[in-house]
N, C-alpha and C positions, 0 to 999 in steps of 0.2 A: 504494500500500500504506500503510494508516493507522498497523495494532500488525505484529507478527510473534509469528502463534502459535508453541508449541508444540507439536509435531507426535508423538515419540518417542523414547526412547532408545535407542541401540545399545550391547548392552557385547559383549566379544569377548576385547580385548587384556588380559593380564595384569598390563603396566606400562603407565605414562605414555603416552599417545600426542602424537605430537608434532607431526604433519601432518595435514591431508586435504586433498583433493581432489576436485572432481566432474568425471567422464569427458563430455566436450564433449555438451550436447544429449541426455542421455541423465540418466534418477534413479540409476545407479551411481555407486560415491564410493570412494574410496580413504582409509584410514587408514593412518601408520609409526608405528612405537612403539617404546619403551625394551625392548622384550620380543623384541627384532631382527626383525620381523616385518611384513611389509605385508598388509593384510587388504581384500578385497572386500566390498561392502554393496551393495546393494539399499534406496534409500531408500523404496522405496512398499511394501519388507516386510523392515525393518531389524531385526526380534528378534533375526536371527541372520546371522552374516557369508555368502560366498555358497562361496568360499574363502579360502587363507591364498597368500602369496608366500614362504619359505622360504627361507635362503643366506645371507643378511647374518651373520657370527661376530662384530659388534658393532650396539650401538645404534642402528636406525634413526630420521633424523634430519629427514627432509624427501622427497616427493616432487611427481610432476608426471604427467599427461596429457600428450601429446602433442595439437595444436589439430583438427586432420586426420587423421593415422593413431592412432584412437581405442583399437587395441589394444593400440599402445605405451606403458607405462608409464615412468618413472627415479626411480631411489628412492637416497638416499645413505645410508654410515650412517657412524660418529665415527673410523671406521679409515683413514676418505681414499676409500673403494671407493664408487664409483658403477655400478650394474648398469642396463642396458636389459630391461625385459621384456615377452617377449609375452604379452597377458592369456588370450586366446582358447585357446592353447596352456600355458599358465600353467607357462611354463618360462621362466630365463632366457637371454637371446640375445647379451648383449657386457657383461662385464667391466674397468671401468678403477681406475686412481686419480687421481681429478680433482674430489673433493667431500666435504667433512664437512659445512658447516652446510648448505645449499638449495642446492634445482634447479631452476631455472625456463624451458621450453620460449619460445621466442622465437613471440608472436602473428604467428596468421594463417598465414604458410607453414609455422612449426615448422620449418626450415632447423637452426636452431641454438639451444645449452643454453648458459647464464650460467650454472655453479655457484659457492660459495664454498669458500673451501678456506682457512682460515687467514687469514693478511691478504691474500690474493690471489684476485684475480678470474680465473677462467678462463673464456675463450669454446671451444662444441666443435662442430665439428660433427656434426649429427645422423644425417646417413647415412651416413658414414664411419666414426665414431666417434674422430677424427683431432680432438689440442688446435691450436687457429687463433691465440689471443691468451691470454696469461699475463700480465695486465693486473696493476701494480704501484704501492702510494701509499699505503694506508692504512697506518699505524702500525701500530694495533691490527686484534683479531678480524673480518671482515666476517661481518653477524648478520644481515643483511636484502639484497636483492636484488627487483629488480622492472623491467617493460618498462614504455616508452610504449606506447598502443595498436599502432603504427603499424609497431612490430619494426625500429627506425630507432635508437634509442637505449635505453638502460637505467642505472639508478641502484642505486650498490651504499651501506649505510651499514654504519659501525662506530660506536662509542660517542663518540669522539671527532670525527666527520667522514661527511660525504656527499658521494657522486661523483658523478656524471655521465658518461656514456662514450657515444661514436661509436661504431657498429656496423664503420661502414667503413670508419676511421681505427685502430681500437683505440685511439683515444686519452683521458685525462682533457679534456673539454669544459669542465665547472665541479667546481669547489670549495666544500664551505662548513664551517667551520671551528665544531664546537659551543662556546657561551659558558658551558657548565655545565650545562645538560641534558646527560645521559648517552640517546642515542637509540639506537633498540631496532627498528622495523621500519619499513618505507616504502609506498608504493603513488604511484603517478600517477594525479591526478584525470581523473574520465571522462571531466568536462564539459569543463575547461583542460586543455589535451595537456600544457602548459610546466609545470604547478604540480607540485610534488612534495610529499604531504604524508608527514611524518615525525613515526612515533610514538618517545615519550620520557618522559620519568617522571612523571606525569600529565598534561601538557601534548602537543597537536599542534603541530609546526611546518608552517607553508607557506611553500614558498621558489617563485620562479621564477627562477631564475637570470639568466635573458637582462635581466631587469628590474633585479633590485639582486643584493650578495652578505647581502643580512640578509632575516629573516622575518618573518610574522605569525605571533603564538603566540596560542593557544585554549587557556582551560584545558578539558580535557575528562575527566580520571579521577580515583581517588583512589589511583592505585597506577602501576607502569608495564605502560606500552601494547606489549605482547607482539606484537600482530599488526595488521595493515590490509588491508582486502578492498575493491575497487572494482566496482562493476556499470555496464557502458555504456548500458544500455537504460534504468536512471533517475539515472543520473548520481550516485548514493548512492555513498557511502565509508563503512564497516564498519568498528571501532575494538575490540578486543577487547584488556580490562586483567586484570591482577592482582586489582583489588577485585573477579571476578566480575563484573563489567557490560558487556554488549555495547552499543555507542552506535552510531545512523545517523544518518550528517550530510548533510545536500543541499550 
């Protein structure tokens, strides 16, 4: 891929949106928004959303696909409430409190949900709907969450600090400690399973932890790096700032 057209716009929501999502192999996509609302799209006929998801009584904050059971959705929103739902049925199916900031389905089997919730990292399981690890260390708010491909491990950041966590241990694996970058969202590279790259207030950090505790820093925005998207099939990282600019990095 040389440019990345533009293709259309979708409008729907009446506030902010704050997530999407695309439903595994499929042009369906998922929006949350400030408007407590999750909405259905049709990307090859996005005018108009296809339905809405209803029931959040605060600000939806983040949601997720499930990788396999493609009917399943989890959407959070700032009151701690995480709901499972079924899309097909477009009712919801299980009710907790275990998420304000993001949700993110663990690749490949989808076993298990990483949410954040304050400065705590919760692991859940998926078919149960039963909390497994209440994962504890960051100071500050966790703002970002993300898997290795491989659903072995996952990396949680706050402003002040990035983790690393064992799946099978629940334990802190590494540490890295920010030097004044305030860091803001994560992804693992597609190509390096070990690299973690972190966005931060114009600047990308790349850590590999197993290698050193310090990084490579890229200046990359003129503003801070809100979000990071990773594609496996070209090994692309997606970098999406405040100045309005979407960047792809090999």
């Amino acid at each position: 891929m040389e440019t990345l057209d533009f293709v259309r716009t979708a409008e729907g929501h009446s506030l902010l949106i704050t997530d999407v999502r695309f439903r595994p192999s499929s042009t369906i996509f998922a929006t949350s928004s400030f408007d407590k609302t999750v909405q259905l799209w049709d990307s090859a006929k996005p005018s108009k959303s296809l339905f809405k998801l209803v029931g959040h009584a605060e600000q939806v904050l983040s949601l997720d696909f499930h990788p396999r059971k493609t009917d399943l959705l989890c959407s959070c929103d700032s009151n701690n409430e995480m709901r499972l739902w079924n899309i097909n049925q477009r009712s919801c199916v299980h009710v907790s409190k275990s998420a304000t900031k993001q949700v993110r389905f663990q690749p490949r089997p989808g076993k298990l949900i990483a949410t954040a919730s304050g400065n705590v990292v919760n692991v859940i399981d998926a078919e149960t709907n039963k909390p497994l690890s209440c994962l504890k260390g960051h100071n500050k708010e966790v703002l970002s969450i993300c898997w290795d491909p491989s659903g072995k491990y996952f990396a949680s950041i706050s402003e002040d600090s990035a983790r690393m966590w064992s799946v099978s241990g629940g334990e802190c694996l590494h540490e890295l400690r920010s030097t004044g970058n305030k860091f803001q969202s994560c992804t693992f590279h597609p190509g390096y399973s070990q690299l973690l790259v972190i966005g931060g207030y114009q600047c990308l950090e790349l850590w590999n932890p197993v290698e050193s505790n310090k990084t490579w820093t890229v200046e990359a925005h003129r503003g801070l790096i809100s979000s990071l998207a990773d594609c496996l099939q070209t090994e692309m990282v997606a970098s999406a700032s405040h100045d309005q600019c979407v960047k792809i990095w090999k």
